[in-house]
N, C-alpha and C positions, 0 to 999 in steps of 0.2 A: 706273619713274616713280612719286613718291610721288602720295597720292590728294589731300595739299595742293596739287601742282603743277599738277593739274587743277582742283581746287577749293581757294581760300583760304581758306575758310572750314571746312574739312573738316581734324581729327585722328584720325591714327591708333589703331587698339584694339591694345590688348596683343600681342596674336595677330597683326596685320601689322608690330608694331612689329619681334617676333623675328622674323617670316619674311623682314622685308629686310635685319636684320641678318646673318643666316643666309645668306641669297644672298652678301649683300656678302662676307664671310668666304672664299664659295669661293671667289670671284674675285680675291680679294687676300691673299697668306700674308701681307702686313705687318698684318693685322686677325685679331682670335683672341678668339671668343666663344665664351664661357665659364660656366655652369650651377655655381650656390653650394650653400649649402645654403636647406631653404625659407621660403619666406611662410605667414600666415597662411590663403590661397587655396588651398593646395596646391599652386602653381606655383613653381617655382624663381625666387631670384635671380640676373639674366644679370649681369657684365660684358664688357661691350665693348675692346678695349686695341689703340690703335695704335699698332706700336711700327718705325717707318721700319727701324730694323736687324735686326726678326723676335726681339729677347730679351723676349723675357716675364717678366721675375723680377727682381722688383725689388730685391731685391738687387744681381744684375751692373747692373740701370739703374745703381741711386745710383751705385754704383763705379764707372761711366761717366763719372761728372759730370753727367747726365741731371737734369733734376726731371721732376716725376710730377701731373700736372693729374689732378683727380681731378672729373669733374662727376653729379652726381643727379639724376635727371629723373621728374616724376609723381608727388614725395611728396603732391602734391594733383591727383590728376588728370583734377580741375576746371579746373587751372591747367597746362596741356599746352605749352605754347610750345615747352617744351625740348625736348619729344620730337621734333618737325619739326626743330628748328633744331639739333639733334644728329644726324639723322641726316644733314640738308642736309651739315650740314660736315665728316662723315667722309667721307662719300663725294667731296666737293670735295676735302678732302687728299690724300687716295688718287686723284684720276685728274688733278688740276690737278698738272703737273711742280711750277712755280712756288711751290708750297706747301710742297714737300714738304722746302724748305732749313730751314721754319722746324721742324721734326721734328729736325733734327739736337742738339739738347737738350732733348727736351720727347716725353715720352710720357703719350699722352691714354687715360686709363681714364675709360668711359661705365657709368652704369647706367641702363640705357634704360629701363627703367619699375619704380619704386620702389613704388609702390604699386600692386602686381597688381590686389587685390581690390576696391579703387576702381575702380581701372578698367576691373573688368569689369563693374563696374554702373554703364553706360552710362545716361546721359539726355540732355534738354535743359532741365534746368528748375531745379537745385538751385544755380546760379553765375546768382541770381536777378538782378543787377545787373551782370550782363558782357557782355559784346558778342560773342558766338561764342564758339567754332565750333559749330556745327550740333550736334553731339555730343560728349560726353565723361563723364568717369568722375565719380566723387562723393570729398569729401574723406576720409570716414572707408574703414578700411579692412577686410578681412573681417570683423574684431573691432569694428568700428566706433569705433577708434582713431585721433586723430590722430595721424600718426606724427612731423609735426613736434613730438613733443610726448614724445615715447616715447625718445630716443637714450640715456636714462640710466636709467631704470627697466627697458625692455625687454622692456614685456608683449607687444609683437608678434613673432613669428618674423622678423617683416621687419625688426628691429631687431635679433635679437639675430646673424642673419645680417648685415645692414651694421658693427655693430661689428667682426668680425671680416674683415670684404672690408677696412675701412677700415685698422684695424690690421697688415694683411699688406701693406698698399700702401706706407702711410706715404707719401702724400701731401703735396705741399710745399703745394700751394693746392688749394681747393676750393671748387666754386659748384655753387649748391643753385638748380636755378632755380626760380623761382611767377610768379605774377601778383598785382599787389595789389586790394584794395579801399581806401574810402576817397573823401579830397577828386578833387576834378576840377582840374585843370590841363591845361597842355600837352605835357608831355614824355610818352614812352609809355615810357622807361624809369627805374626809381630805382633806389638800390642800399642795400640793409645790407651793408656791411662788415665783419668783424670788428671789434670797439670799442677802436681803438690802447691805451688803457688798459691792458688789461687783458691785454697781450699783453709780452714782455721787452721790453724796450726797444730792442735791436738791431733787432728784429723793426716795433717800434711804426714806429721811424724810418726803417725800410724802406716800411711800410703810408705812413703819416704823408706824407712828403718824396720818396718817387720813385713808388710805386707807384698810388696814388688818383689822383695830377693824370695822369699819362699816360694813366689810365683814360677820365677825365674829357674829355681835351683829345681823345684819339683817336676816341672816340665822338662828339664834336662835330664833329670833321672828314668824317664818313661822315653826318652829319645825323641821327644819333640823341642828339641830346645829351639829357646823361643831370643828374638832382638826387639830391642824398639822398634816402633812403626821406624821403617823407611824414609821418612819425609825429608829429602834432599833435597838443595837449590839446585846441582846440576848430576854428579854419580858420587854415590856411596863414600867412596876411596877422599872423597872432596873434607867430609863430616857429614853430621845428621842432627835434626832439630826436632825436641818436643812439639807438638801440636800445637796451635795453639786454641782451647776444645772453644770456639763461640757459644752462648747460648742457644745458636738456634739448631747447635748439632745434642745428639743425643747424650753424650760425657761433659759436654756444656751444661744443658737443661739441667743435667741431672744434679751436677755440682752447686747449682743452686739454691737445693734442696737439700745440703746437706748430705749428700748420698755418693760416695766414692763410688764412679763408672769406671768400664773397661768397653773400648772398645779389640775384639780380637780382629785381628787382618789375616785373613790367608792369604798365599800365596797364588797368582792365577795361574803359575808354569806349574803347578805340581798337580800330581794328579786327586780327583775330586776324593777319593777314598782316604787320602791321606789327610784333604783338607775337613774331611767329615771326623775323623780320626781324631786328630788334631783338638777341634772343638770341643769333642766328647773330653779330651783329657784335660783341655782345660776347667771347665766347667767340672768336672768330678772335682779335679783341686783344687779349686772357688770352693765348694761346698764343704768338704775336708780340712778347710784352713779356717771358715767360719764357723764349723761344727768347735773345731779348737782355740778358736779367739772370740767366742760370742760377747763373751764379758769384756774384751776388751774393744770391740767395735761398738760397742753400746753403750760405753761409759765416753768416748772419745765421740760418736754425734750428740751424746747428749750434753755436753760439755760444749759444742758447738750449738745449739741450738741457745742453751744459756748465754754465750757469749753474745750472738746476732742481737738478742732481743737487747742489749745494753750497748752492743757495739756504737761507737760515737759516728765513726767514718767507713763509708766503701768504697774501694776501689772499682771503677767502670770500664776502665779499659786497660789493655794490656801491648806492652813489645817484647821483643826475644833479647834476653839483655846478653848483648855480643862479649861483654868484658870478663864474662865469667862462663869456661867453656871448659867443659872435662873431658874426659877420654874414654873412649868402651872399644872391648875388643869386638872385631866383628870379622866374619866370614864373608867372604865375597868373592865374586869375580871381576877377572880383570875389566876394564870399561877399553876400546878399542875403536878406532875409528880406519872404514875402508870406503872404496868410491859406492853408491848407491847406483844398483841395479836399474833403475827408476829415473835418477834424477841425473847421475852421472856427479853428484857431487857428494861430500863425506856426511856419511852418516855414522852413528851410536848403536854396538852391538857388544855382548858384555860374552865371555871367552873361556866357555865353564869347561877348555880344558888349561886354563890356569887360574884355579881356583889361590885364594889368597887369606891369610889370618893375620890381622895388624889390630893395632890401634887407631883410630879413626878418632875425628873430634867430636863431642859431642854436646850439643847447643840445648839445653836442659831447661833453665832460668830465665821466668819471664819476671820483668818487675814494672810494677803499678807508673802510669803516664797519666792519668785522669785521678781525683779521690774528691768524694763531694761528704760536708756533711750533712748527716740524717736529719730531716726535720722533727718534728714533735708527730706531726701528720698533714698527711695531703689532703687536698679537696679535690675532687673530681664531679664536674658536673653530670647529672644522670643523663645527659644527652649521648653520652661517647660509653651506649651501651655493649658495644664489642671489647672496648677495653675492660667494662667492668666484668662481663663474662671470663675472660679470661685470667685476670686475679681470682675469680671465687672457683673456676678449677680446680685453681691450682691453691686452696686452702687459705687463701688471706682474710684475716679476717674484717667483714665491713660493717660500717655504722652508715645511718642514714639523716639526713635533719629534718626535725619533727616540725620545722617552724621558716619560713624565712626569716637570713640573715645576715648582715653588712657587719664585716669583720675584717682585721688587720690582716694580709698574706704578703706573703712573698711572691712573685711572676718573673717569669722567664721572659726577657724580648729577645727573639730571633734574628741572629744576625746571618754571619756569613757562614754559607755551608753548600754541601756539593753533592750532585746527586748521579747516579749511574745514568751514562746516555742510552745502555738498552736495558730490558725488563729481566730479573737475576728472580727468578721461582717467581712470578707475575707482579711484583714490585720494583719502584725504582729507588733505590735504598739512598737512604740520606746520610752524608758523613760529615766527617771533617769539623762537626757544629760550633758554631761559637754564638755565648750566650751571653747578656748583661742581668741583671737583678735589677726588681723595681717591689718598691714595700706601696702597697696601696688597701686603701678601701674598697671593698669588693662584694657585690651583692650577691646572696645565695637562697637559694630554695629548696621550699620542702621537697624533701627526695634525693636532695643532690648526697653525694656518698664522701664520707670523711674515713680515713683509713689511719689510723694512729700507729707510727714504731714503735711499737716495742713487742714486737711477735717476731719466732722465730721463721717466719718469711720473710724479714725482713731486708737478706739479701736480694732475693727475687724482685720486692717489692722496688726497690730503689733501680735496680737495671734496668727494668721493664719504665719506671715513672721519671728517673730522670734521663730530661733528651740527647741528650751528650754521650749518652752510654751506646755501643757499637749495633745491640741487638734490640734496643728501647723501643718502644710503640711509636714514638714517631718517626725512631729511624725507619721502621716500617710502614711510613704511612696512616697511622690512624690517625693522625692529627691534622694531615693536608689543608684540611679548610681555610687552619688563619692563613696557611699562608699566600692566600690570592684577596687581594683587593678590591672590596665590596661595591665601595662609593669612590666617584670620582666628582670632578668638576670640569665646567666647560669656561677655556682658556679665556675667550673676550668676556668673560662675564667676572670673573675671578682678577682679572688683573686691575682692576682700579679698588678692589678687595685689596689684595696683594699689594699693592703699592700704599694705601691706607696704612697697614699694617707695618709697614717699613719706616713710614712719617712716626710713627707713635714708639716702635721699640728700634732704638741707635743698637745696642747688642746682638739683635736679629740683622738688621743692615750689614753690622760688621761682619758677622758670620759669612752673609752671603759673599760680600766682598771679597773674605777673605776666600773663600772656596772659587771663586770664577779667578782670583789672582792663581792660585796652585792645579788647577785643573780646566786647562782649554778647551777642552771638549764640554766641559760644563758651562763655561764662560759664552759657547757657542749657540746654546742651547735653549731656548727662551721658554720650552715647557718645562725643562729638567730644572731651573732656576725658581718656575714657579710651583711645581711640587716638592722644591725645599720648603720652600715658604709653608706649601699647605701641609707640609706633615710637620710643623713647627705650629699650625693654628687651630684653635677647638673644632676646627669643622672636618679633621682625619679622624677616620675610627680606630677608636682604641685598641679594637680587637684584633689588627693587622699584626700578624707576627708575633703574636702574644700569647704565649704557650698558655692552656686553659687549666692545666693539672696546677692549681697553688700550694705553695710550702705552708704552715704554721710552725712562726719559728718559736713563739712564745707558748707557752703550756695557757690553754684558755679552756672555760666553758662553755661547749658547744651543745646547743639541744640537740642529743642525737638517740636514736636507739637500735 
């Protein structure tokens, strides 16, 4: 018996979470846990996998006709619901007969507790506005990480292990469970869904037209009904806005890969039994709706999968498009403003004795601001060995060159862009990019890694490789190097260079001219005048600002293998 079933209020620590997994296992070979590689803690990542016909390998699953529910539990293990409500319900499929039909298409991979090292720093105190349980772990993790934050950069071991658990499952759906913060209502469950947008379109109108209302309606019928995530600019009553999922959260990552996520949110006013409750119900009818639509969730990623590899253009970034805004009913309380005990000035408190049912607006539709197209394939030199780890996680496939080689690419010069003034999860994230194109000749060596489009990572591949994109490797820093200036010159020695140089080219003269007439501060400036000059003469490096990942726009022979 679990230590919730005695107490509701009471979640499990890491340590009893595997020891009941652990029993559970011996007493049932259709259960098989499983030790990854590790966390940040030093403690291994488990999966869980029930698989009703004892095949563990997801390959024979897919070729079963099987899909592959894949769920996450404890990436804030602050926010624990999943972990009771995961174990409740393997254990209920495994000894309820009745359950066990709906296993005939649908095999459940657990990761029972994602964030070890949160959760082994146990309190009561840091989920300052939640309602239970009596104990549980802290959001950041050994490294003091959030990891809902980490799937694409992969400073934690805990990431750079789920990249690879996740990429060897190849998961048709996926739910990440939490609990939220936030307004006050009534409902204890809401959901992020992957953002149909942003998903192919076979896939959207699967998410979109069969799979969210069943969600929606089946949970209503068990008494959990469920709203969108919350996600307000200021209360409820205002409207409410789709997610918008980035890749570095886990219904982001996930949609990259092809694989419709759910993030569920509980509610932190309600109490933990309800919130464990909750999860249990949803997850049964996850696995219930996939048990009944296998054929059609398989026919709809693999149809996306075919599209990617041929797709011409991807979309990199995203906004919330204001102009198209629909309605959902919603339950709520009033929002109320009185003088603060505290401060003596008004504060926000929501008034659950006038509760309230209306239509609210609702902000659904993100549409595409960025769109690049796909080249033939990238070059990547084998120096920027972090980035390439991180593609072969997550299944892209690479070539290598057998030979050095001087070939026609495409390059990125870096222009103007902007960076966070404090550290956001131990990076200082780069936005706003703006890029020019340069077609050059380019030397390449044996080793360096050529990755060709036409695989179905192809979305992935493009987010992560071009830099313009919100959650791209150099938005996170891999690429820093170009952009600090290697070589200089010293000023008296360079100015009768410089000045040379102005006698011989009248269109360089002009140039300057013309910039010291439009900009006084430049005009003032007697070195900023002459590193015009010197980043206008062969003796700048090339390398300054000059993104290193190159396009191939022409289909060419590369020795590679």
């Amino acid at each position: 018996m679990l230590a919730f079933e005695k107490n509701a209020n009471t979640t499990a620590s890491y340590e009893e979470t595997i020891a009941f997994y652990t029993a559970l296992a011996q007493q049932h070979d259709q259960l098989q846990l499983s030790s990854h590689g590790m966390t940040d803690s030093g403690h291994p990542l488990h999966t869980v996998v029930l698989s009703k016909d004892k095949v563990f390998d997801p390959i024979a699953i897919k070729a079963s006709g099987k899909r592959i529910l894949l769920v996450n539990n404890a990436i804030h293990p602050g926010e624990p619901c999943g972990v009771e409500a995961s174990m409740l319900l393997l254990r209920d499929y495994l000894e309820k007969e009745a359950l066990q039909a709906y296993l005939e298409n649908v095999v459940i991979v657990v990761i029972p507790f994602y964030n070890i090292g949160g959760g082994l720093n146990r309190n009561s105190h840091s989920r300052t506005n939640q309602l239970g349980p009596e104990a549980y772990g802290f959001r950041g993790n050994a490294k003091n990480l959030d990891l809902n934050r980490d799937f694409i950069k992969c400073d934690s071991r805990n990431a750079r292990t789920f990249n690879q658990i996740f990429n060897y499952w190849q998961a048709d759906i996926f739910v990440d469970n939490h609990t939220s913060n936030g307004a006050d209502y009534p409902y204890t469950m809401t959901l992020i869904p992957t953002q149909y947008n942003k998903l192919d379109p076979t896939m959207a109108a699967y998410l979109k037209d069969r799979l969210l209302p069943r969600l929606f309606k089946e949970m209503k019928s068990r008494d959990w009904e469920m709203t969108p995530y919350v996600y307000a600019r200021n209360t409820p009553d205002e409207g409410i806005a789709g997610f918008l999922d980035l890749a570095r959260y886990s219904s982001g990552y996930a949609a990259l890969h092809h694989t419709i996520s759910f993030m569920p949110e509980t509610h932190m006013l309600k109490p933990y039994e309800d919130r464990v409750k909750s999860t249990y119900a949803f997850m049964d009818v996850m696995i219930k709706t996939m048990h009944d639509d296998h054929k059609l969730i398989g026919a709809a990623r693999q149809k996306a999968f075919d599209t990617a590899k041929t797709q011409k253009a991807f979309a990199l970034n995203w906004t919330l498009d204001l102009d198209r805004v629909d309605s959902m009913l919603f339950k709520g309380y009033e929002a109320k403003y009185k003088p603060s005990e505290v401060s003596g000035l008004s504060r926000l408190y929501y008034d659950r004795n006038a509760p309230y049912e209306k239509k609210i607006p609702f902000y659904n539709n993100y549409k595409s601001i960025l769109e690049v197209t796909k080249p033939v394939a990238y070059i990547i030199p084998q120096a920027y060995q972090e980035v390439i780890e991180r593609l072969s996680w997550n299944g892209v496939k690479l070539t290598r060159l057998t030979e050095n080689v001087t070939t026609s690419v495409e390059m990125y010069r870096i222009g103007n862009f902007k960076t966070t003034e404090k550290a956001y999860e131990g990076h200082y994230l780069h936005s706003e990019l703006e890029v020019t194109t340069e077609t050059r000749n380019w030397r390449y060596y044996k080793g360096d890694y050529v990755i060709y489009l036409n695989q179905a990572s192809n979305r992935y591949i493009m987010e992560m490789l071009e830099p313009q994109g919100p959650d791209s490797f150099f938005s996170w820093n891999f690429f820093d190097g170009i952009l600090m200036q290697k070589e200089y010159f010293s000023s008296y020695v360079f100015e009768d260079l410089a000045a040379e140089m102005l006698r011989k080219d009248k269109s360089l003269k002009a140039d300057l001219e013309a910039r010291k007439k439009d900009d006084p501060k430049f005009a003032n400036s007697a070195y900023e005048q002459l590193m015009f000059i010197y980043k206008r003469s062969p003796h700048y490096e090339p390398t300054h600002m000059l993104y290193p990942v190159a396009r191939v726009e022409q289909a060419t022979s590369l020795p590679t293998e």
